[in-house]
C-alpha positions in Angstrom: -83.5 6.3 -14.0 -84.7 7.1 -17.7 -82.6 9.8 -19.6 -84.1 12.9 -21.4 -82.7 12.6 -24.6 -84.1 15.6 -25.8 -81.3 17.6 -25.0 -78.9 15.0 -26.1 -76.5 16.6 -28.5 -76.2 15.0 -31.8 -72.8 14.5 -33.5 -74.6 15.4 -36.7 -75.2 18.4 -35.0 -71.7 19.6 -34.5 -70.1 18.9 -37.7 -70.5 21.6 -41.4 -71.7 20.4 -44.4 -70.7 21.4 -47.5 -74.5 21.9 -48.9 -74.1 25.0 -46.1 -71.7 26.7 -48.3 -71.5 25.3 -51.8 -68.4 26.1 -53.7 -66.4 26.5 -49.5 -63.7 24.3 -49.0 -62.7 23.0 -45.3 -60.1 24.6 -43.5 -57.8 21.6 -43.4 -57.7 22.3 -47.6 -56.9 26.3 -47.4 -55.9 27.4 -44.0 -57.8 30.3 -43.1 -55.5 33.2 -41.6 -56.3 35.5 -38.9 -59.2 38.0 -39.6 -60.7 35.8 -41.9 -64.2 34.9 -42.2 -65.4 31.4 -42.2 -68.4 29.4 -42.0 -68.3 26.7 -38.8 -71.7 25.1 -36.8 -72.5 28.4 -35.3 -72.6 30.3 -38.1 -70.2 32.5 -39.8 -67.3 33.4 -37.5 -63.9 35.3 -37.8 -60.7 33.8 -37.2 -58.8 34.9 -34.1 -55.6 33.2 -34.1 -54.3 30.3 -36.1 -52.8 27.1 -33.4 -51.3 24.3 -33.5 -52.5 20.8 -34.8 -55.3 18.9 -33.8 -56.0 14.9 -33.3 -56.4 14.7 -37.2 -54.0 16.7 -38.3 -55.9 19.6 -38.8 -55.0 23.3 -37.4 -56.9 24.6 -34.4 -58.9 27.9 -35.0 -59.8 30.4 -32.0 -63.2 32.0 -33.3 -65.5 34.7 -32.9 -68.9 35.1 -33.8 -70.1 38.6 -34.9 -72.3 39.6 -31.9 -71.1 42.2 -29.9 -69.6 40.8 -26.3 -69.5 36.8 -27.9 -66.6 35.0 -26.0 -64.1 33.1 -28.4 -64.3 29.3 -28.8 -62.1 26.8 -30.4 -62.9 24.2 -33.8 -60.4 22.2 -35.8 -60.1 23.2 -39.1 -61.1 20.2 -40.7 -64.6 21.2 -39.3 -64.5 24.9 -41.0 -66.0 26.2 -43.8 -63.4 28.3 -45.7 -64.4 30.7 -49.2 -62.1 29.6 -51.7 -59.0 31.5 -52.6 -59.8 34.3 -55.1 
């Protein structure tokens, strides 16, 4: 049976890049705080709560993305795009 990898996700795909947001720093380098706004693969999202630690050693984000009625989802910080502290 062949696979459609079309539809394959790319790890590319899931990961921010700091040419998205030049002068951001990730979240493992300034922990955002709740109400926040960052920048993560969806877009810009607001920072729910603040968890515990992830696989790497980075903290684990519940996010929320602008649009009325979006569910929150989870990313580690290391993969967040955070403005820098003024």
């Amino acid at each position: 049976m062949l696979n459609n990898t079309s539809k394959r996700i790319k790890p590319a795909d899931l990961a921010v890049h700091h040419d998205d947001r030049p002068g951001w720093v990730t979240g493992s380098d300034r922990i955002p705080t709740a109400g926040e706004e960052i920048y993560c693969t969806e877009g810009i999202a607001e920072v729910v709560k603040v968890l515990g630690r992830t696989g790497n050693g980075s903290r684990l984000l519940e996010l929320r993305l602008p649009e009325a009625g979006s569910k929150p989802f989870f990313a580690a910080a290391s993969n967040v795009l955070v403005a820098p502290a003024a």
